[in-house]
C-alpha positions as CSV (number, residue, x, y, z in Angstrom):
1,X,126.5,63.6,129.4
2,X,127.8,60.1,129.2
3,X,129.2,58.9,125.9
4,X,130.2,55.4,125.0
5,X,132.9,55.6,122.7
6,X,133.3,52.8,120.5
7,X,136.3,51.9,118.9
8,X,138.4,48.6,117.3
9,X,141.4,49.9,118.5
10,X,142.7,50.7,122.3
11,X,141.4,54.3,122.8
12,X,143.3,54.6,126.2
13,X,146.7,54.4,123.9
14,X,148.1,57.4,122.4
15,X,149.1,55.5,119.2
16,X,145.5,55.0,118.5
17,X,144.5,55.7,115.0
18,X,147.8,57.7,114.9
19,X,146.5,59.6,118.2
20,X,143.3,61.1,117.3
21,X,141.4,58.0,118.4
22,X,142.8,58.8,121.8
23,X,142.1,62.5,121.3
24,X,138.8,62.4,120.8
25,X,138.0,60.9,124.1
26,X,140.3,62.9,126.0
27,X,138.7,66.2,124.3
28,X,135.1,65.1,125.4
29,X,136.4,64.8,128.9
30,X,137.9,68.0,129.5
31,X,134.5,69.2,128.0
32,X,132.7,67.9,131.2
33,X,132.0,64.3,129.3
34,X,131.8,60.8,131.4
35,X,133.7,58.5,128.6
36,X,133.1,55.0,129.0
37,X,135.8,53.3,126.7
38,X,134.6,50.5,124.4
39,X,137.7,49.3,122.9
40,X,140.2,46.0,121.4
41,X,137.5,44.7,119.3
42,X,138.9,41.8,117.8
43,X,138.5,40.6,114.2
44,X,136.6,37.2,114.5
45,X,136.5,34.9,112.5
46,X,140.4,35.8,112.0
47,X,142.0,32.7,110.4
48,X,138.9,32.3,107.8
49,X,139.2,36.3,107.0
50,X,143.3,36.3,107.1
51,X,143.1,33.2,104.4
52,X,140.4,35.4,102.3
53,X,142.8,38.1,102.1
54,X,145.7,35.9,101.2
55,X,143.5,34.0,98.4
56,X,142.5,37.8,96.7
57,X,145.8,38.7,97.1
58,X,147.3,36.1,95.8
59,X,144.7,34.2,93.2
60,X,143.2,37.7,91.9
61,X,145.7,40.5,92.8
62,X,143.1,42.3,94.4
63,X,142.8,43.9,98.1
64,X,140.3,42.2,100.7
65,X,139.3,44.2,103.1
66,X,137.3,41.5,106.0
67,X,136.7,45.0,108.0
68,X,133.8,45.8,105.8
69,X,132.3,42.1,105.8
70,X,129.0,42.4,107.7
71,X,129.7,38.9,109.4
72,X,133.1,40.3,111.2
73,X,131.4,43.8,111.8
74,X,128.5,42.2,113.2
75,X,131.0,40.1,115.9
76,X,132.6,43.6,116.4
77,X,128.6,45.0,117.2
78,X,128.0,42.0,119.4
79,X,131.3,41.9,121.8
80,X,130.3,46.4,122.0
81,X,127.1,45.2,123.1
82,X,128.4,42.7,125.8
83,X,129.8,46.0,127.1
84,X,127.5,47.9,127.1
85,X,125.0,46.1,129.2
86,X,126.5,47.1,132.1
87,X,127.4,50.6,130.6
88,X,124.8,53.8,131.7
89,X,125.0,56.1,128.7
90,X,123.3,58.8,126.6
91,X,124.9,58.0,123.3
92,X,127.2,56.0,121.4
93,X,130.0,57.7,119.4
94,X,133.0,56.2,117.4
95,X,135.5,57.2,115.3
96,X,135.7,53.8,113.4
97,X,132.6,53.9,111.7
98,X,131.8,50.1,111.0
99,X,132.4,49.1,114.3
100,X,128.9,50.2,115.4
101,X,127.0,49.8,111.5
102,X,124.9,47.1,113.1
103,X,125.0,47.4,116.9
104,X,122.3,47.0,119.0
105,X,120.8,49.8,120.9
106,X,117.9,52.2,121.9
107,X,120.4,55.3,122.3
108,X,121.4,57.6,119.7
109,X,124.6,57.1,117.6
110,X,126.7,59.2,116.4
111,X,129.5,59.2,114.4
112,X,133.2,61.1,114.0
113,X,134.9,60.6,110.6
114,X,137.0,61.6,108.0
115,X,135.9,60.0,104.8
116,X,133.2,58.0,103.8
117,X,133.9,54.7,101.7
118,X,133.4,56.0,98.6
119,X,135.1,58.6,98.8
120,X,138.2,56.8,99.4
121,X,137.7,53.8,96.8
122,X,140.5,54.4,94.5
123,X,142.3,57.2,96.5
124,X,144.4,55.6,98.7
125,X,147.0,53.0,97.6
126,X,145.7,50.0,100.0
127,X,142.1,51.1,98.3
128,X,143.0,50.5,95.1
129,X,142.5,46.9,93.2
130,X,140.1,45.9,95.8
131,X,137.5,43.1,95.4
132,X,134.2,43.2,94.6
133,X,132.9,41.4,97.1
134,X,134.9,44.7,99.5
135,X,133.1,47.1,97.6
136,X,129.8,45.8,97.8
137,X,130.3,45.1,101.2
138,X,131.8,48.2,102.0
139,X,128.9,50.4,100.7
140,X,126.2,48.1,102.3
141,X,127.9,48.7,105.6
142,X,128.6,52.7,104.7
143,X,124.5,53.3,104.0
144,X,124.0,51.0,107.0
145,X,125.5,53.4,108.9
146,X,125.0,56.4,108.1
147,X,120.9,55.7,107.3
148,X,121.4,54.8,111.5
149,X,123.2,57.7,112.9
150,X,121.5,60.1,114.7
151,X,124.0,62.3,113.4
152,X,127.2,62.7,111.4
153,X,130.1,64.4,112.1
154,X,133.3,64.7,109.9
155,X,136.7,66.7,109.7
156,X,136.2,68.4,106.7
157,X,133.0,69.8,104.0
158,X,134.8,66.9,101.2
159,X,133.7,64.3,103.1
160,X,130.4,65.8,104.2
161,X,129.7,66.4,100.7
162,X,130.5,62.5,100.0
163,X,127.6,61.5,102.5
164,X,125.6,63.6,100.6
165,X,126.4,63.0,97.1
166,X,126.8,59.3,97.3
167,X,124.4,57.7,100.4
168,X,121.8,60.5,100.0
169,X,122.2,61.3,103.4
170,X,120.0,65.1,104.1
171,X,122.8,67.9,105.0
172,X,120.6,68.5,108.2
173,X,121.7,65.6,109.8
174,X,125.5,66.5,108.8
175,X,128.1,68.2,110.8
176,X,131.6,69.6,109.9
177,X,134.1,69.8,113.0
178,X,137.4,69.5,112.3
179,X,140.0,67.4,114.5
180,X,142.6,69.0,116.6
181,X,146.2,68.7,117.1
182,X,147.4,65.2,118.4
183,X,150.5,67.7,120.3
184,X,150.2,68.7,124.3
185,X,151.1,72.5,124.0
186,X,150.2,75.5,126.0
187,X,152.3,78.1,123.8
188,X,150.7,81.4,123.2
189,X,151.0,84.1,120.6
190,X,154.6,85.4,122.5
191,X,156.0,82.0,122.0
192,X,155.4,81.9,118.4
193,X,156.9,85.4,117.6
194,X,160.3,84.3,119.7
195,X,160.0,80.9,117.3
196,X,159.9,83.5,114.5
197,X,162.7,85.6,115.8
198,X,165.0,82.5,115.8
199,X,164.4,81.7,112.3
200,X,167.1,81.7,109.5
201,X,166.5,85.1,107.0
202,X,169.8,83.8,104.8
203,X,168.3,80.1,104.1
204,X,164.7,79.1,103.7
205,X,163.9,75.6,105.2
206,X,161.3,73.2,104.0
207,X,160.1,70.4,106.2
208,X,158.4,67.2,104.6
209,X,157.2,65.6,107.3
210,X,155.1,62.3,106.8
211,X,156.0,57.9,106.7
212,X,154.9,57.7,103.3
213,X,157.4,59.2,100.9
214,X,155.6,58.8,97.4
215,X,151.8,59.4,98.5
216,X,152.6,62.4,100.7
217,X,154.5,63.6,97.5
218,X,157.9,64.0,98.9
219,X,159.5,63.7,95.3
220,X,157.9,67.1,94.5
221,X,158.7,68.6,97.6
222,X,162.2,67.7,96.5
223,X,161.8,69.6,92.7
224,X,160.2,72.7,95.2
225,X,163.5,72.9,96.7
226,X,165.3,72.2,93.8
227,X,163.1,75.2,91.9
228,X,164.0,77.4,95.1
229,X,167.7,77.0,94.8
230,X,168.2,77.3,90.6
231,X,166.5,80.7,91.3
232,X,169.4,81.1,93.8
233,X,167.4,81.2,96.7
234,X,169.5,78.7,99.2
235,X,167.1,76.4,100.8
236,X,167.3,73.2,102.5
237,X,164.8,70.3,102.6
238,X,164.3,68.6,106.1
239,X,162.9,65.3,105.8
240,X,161.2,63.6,108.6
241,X,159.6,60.3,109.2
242,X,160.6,58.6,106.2
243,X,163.9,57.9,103.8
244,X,163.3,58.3,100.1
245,X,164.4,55.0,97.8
246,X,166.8,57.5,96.5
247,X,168.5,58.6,99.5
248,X,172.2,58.2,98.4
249,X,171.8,60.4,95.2
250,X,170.0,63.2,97.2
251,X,171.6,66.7,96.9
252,X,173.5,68.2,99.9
253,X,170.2,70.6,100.4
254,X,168.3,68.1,101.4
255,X,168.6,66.6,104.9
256,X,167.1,63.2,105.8
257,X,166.3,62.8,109.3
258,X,164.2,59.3,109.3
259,X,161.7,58.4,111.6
260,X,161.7,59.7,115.2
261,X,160.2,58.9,118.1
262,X,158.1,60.9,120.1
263,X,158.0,58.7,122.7
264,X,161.1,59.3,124.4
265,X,162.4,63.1,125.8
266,X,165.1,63.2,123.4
267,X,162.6,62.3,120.0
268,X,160.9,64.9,121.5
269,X,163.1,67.7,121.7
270,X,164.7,66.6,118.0
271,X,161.6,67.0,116.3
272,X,160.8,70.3,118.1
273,X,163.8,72.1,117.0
274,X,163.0,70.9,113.6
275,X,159.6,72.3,113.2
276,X,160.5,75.5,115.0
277,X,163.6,75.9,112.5
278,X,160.6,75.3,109.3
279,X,159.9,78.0,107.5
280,X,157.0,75.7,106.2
281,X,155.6,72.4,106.0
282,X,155.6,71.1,102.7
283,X,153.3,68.2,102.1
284,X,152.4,68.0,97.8
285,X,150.0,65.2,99.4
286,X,148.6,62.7,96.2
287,X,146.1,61.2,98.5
288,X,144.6,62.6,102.1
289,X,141.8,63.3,104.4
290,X,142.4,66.2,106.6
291,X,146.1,65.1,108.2
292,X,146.6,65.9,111.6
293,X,149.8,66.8,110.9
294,X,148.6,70.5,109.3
295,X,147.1,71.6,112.7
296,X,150.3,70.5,114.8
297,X,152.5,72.9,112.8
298,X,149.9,75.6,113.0
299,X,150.4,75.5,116.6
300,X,154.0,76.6,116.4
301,X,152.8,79.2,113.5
302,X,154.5,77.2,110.8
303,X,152.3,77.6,107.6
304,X,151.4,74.5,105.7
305,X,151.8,74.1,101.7
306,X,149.6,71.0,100.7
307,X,147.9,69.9,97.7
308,X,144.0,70.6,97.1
309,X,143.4,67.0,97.6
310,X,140.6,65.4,100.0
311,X,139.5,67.4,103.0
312,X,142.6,69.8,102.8
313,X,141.0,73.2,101.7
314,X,138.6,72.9,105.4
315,X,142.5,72.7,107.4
316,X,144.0,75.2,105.2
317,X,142.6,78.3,104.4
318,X,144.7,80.5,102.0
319,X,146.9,83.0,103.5
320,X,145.7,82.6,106.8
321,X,147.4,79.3,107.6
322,X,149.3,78.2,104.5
323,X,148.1,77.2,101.4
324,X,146.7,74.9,99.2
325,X,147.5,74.2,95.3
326,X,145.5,72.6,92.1
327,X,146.9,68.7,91.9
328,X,148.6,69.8,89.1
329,X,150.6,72.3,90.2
330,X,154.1,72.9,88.9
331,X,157.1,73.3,91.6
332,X,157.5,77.0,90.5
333,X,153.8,77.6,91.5
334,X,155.2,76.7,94.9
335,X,158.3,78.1,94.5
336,X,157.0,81.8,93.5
337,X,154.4,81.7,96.5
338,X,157.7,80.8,99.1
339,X,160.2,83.4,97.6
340,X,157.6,86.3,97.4
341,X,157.0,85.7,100.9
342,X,160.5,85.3,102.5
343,X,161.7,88.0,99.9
344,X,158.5,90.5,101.7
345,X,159.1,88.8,105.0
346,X,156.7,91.2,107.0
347,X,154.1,89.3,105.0
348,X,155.7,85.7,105.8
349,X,155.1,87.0,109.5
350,X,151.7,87.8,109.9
351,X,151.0,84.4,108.0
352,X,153.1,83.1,110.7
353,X,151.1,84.2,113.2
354,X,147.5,83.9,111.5
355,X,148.6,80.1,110.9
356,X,148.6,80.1,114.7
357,X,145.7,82.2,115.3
358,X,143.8,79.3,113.0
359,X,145.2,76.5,115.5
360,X,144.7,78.8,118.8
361,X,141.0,79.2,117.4
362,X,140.0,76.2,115.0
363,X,142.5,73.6,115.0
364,X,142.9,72.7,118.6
365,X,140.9,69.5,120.9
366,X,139.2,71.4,123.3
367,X,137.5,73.5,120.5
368,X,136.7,70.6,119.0
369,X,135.3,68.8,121.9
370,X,133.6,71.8,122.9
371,X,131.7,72.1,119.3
372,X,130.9,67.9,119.5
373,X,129.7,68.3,123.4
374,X,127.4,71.1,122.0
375,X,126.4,68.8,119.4
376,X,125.7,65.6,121.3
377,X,123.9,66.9,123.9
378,X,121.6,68.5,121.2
379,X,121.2,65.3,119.8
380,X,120.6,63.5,123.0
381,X,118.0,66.2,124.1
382,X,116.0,65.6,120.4
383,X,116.6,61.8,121.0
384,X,114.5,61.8,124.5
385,X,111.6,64.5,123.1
386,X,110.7,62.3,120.3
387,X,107.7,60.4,120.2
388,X,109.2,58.1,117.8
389,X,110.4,54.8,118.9
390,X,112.9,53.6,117.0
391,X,113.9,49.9,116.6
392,X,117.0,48.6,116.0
């Protein structure tokens, strides 16, 4: 099998799309896949599209988004195709949707995502406000898409239930495989009982771990461990990648450890001793897809508390690897579900382990790339047997 994989971004780099861009690839590979890397699309024009987004901004105080303009997404299409000339491949895949809406080619494509654009109009703060001419666009370029996929994969049933319900797109030709764990780990199920072992039984410890204080809902991770200690119930709140606006009023519970690095040894070994300490990750998200971030902590069998917000409930399936409440949920709802488990701690264990079983069997990239391999070789084989010829 020999995938081009398509992205704007630098696939080769780990920071790509926050990893999983570079994950993806790397899964297909250890799956037996030949990757050719079709990558640093640039945004052209960029001075004509960088002064659009300055005049929305500015003139209507509304977001311009020129990665949804068909002009710029059909430059992105034509430098792929330059590439691909001299590329031997079964089928095209990518990650960043638009960047193959209108590309040239009599191969199957197939995409990887986790949202659609309607799904997310609205939803997330930089998709809020936007301009008219971005919406349009961006739905032209979403039914362009999808209408030309061979397939579609995404992370969660939410946004396979978006294709659906907004671009008419038949459930046949739709695919839910979630994304792994952007974390190199070979622990097994003794590792996680010894990270168990070591945990505190006198305090329970919350870590928030996300950059975006306010949208990740860090303030009402902050009332959970508030909630925890008025019932006297000593618990601390570890906070990580991110300081709140409010960081010198904070309470003494709560510990604010910033942003830190994973990319040298010693950022490394910091923010594995803090997510081995966790007795959960707390993440009252007000706006997400299916965060990576869920799946990492499962893979040291730390169960994840999250809102019931995007693609969440596909990550986190109650009581085997955390769970998930309603967006309005009140900080007791979270507080009774911690303290009943802590206070019956045999329970809190074999969560604790479960939450790894879901990563071990689920959550992980070579799952993941095994279930896509599967995939794309069907489509490839159904691609060659038809007697359809499809023009582009």
């Amino acid at each position: 099998m020999k995938i081009a994989y398509i992205s704007t971004q630098d696939s080769t780099n780990i920071r790509s799309f926050s990893g999983t861009g570079y994950y993806i690839p790397k899964a297909l590979r250890q799956n037996g896949a030949e990757v050719h890397y079709i990558g640093n699309l640039k945004i052209k024009p960029f001075l004509p599209e960088k002064a659009k987004t300055l005049y929305y901004k500015y003139v209507h105080k509304k977001i311009y988004w020129y990665n949804r303009n068909p002009k710029v997404i059909n430059n992105f299409c034509q430098q792929a195709e330059k590439k691909l000339k001299n590329t031997d491949y079964d089928v095209v895949l990518s990650f960043s949707g638009p960047s193959i809406a209108l590309i040239k080619t009599d191969k199957p494509m197939v995409i990887w995502a986790d949202a659609v654009f309607a799904d997310i109009i609205d939803f997330y703060p930089e998709f809020t406000s936007m301009a008219d001419i971005t919406i349009k666009n961006g739905h032209k370029m979403e039914k362009t898409l999808l209408d030309r996929c061979a397939h579609l994969v995404y992370s969660s049933d939410w946004a396979a239930k978006g294709a659906m319900r907004y671009y008419d797109i038949p459930p046949e030709k739709i695919s839910v495989i979630p994304y792994g764990a952007n974390i190199e780990t070979n622990r097994e199920e003794s590792d996680v009982e010894e990270i168990i072992r070591q945990k505190d039984r006198k305090t329970c410890r919350l870590l928030f771990a996300g950059v975006h204080w306010q949208r990740k809902g860090g303030d009402q991770a902050l009332e959970v461990a508030k909630e925890l200690n008025s019932r006297g119930y000593p618990t601390e709140l570890h906070i990580l990648g991110c300081h709140p606006g409010n960081y010198n009023t904070l309470p003494s519970y709560v510990k604010v450890h910033g942003f830190i690095s994973k990319e040298t040894e010693e950022g490394k070994k910091r923010i594995n001793s803090l997510i081995k300490s966790a007795h959960f990750l707390i993440l009252p998200t007000r706006a997400d897809c299916t965060p990576i971030v869920f799946a990492e902590f499962n893979s040291y069998g730390i169960p994840c508390l999250a809102t019931n917000v995007g693609g969440i409930s596909t990550i986190i399936k109650d009581d085997k690897n955390g769970k998930t409440f309603d967006f309005e949920a009140s900080p007791s709802e979270y507080a009774e579900y911690i303290q009943y488990l802590l206070q019956n701690y045999s329970r809190y264990i074999n969560l604790a382990k479960s939450s790894f079983g879901e990563y071990k069997n689920r959550l992980n990239w070579n799952t993941a790339g095994a279930k896509m391999m599967e995939l794309l070789n069907n489509v490839v084989k159904t691609h060659k047997n038809s007697r359809v010829k499809i023009n582009y």
